[in-house]
Each structure stands twice: as structure tokens, then as C-alpha cells.
Residue frames as a rotation matrix with the C-alpha (Angstrom) as fourth column:
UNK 1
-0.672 0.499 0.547 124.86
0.562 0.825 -0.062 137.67
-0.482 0.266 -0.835 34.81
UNK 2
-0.970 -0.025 0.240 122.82
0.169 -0.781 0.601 138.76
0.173 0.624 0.762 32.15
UNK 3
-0.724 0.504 0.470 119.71
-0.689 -0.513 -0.511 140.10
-0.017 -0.694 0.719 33.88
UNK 4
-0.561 0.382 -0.735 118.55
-0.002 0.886 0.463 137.06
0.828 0.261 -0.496 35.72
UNK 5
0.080 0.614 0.785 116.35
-0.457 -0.678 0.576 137.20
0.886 -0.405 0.226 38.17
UNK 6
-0.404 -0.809 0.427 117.37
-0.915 0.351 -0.201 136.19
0.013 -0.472 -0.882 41.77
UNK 7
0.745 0.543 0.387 114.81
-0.453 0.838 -0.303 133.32
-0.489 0.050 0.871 41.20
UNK 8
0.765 -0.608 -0.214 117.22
0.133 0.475 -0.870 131.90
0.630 0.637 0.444 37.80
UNK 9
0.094 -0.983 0.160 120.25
-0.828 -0.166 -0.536 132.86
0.553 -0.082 -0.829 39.93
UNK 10
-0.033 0.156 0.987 119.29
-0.916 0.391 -0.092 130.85
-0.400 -0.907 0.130 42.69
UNK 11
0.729 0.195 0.657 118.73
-0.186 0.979 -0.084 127.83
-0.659 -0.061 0.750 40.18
UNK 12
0.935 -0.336 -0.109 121.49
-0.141 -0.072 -0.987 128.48
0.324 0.939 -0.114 38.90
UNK 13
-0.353 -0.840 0.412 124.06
-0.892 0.169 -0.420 127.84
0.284 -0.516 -0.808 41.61
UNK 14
0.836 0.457 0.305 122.05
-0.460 0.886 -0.065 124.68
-0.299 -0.086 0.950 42.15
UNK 15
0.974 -0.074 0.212 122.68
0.222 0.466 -0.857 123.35
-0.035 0.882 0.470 39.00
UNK 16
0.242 -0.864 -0.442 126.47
0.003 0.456 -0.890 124.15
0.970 0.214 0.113 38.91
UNK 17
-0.115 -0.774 0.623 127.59
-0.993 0.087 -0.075 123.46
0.004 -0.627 -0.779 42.58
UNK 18
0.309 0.180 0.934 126.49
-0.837 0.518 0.177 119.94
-0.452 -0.836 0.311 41.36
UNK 19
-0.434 -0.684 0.586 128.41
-0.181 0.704 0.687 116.98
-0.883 0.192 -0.429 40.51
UNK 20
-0.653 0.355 0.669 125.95
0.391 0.914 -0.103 115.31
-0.649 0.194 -0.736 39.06
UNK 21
-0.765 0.592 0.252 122.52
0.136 -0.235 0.963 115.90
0.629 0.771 0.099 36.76
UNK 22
-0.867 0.482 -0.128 119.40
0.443 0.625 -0.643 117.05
-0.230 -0.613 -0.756 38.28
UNK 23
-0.424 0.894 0.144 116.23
0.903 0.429 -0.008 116.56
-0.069 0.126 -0.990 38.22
UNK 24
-0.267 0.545 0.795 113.63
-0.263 -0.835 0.484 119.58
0.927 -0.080 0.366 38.17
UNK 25
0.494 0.837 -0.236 112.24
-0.060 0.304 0.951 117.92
0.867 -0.456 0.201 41.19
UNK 26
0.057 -0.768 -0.638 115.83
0.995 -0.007 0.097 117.66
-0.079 -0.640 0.764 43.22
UNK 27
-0.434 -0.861 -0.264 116.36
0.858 -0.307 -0.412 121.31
0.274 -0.405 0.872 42.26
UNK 28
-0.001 0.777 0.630 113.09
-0.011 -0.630 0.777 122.74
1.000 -0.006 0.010 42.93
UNK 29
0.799 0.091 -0.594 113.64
0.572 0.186 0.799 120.61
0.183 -0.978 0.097 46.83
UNK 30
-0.208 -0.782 -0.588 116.79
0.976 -0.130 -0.173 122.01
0.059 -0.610 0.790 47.19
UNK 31
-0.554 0.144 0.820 115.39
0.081 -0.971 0.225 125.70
0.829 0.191 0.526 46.52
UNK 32
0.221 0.818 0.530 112.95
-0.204 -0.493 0.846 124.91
0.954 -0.295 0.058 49.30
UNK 33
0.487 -0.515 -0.706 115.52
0.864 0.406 0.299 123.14
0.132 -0.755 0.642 51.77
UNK 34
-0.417 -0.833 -0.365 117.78
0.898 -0.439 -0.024 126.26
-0.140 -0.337 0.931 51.36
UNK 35
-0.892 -0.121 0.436 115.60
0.206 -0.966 0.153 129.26
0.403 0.226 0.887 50.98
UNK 36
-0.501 0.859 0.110 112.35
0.264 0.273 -0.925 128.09
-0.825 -0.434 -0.363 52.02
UNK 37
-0.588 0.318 -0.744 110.90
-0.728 -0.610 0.315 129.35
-0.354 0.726 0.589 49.03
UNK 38
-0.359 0.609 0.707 108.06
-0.137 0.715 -0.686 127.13
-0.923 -0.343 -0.173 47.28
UNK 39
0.257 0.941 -0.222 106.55
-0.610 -0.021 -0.793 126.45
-0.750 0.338 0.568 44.13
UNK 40
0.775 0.594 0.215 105.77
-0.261 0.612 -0.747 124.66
-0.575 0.523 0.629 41.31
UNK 41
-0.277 -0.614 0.740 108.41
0.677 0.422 0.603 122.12
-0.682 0.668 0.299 39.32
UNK 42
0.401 0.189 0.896 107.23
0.893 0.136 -0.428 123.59
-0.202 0.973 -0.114 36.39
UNK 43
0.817 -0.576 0.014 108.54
-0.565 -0.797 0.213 127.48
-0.111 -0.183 -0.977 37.62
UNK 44
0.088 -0.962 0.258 112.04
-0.131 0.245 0.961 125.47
-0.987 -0.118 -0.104 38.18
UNK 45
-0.236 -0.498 0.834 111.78
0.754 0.448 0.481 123.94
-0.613 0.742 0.270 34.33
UNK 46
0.707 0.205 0.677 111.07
0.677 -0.475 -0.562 127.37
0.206 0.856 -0.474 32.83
UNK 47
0.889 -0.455 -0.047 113.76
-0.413 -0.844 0.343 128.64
-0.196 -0.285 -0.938 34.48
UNK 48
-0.063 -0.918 0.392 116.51
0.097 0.385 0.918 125.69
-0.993 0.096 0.065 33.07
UNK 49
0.218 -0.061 0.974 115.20
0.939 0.286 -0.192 126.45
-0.267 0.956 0.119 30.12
UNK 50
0.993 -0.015 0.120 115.57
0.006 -0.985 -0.171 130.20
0.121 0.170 -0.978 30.00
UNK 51
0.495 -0.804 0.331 119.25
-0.485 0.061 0.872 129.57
-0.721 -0.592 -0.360 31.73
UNK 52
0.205 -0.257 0.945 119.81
0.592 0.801 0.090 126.95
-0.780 0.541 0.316 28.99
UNK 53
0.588 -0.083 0.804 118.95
0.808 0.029 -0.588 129.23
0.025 0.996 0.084 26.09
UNK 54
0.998 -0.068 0.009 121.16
-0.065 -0.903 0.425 131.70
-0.020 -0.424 -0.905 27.62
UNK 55
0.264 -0.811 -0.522 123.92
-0.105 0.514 -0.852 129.64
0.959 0.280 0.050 27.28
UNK 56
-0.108 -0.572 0.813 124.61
-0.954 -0.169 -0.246 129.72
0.278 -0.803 -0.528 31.20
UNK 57
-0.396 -0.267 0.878 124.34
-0.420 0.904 0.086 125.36
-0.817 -0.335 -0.470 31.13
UNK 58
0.088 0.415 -0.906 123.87
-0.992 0.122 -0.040 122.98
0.094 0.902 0.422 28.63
UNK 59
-0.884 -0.224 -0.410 124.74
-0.163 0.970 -0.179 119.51
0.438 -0.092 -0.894 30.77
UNK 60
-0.646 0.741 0.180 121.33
-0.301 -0.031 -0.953 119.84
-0.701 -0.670 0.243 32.80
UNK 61
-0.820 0.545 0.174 117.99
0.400 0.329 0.855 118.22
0.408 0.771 -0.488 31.01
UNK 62
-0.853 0.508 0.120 115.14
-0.403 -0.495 -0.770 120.25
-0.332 -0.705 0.627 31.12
């Protein structure tokens, strides 16, 4: 991966071990259900967008 930090990795296996679309807000909970880790929605949507213009997803809406 092309130096992402383990923060973007981390929303980045989110975002493809799921079916579905989600939310900043679903994958900001699931960062804090599985890592404990905290903060701000808005950290999660600068990281789908950095991830986005990377080309690593492009079905996610940030």
C-alpha cells in the first residue's frame, strides 16, 4: 500500500470487508468497536477521501 498510514489502512479494511456502503459514522464506530481508537467523523472522511484519490475505492461516498 502506497504509504498509508495504519490510521487509512485500518479504514481501509473497513470499507472493503463490506458488503454494503458506509457511512463515515458506521466506519468511524466500527474503528472504535474494533480498536478502541476514537475520534472525530471528520478524521474518518479525510481519510476516504485521501484513499479515494488514491484510487484504493471509488464505491464508498465521502
Amino acid at each position: 500500500m502506497q504509504n498509508l498510514s495504519d490510521q487509512e489502512k485500518k479504514v481501509l479494511e473497513i470499507m472493503k470487508e463490506s458488503k454494503q456502503q458506509l457511512t463515515p459514522e458506521e466506519i468511524t464506530a466500527q474503528i472504535k468497536k474494533r480498536y478502541g481508537q476514537v475520534w472525530p467523523v471528520q478524521v474518518t472522511i479525510t481519510f476516504m477521501v485521501r484513499l479515494k484519490k488514491l484510487g484504493y475505492t471509488n464505491k464508498h461516498k465521502c
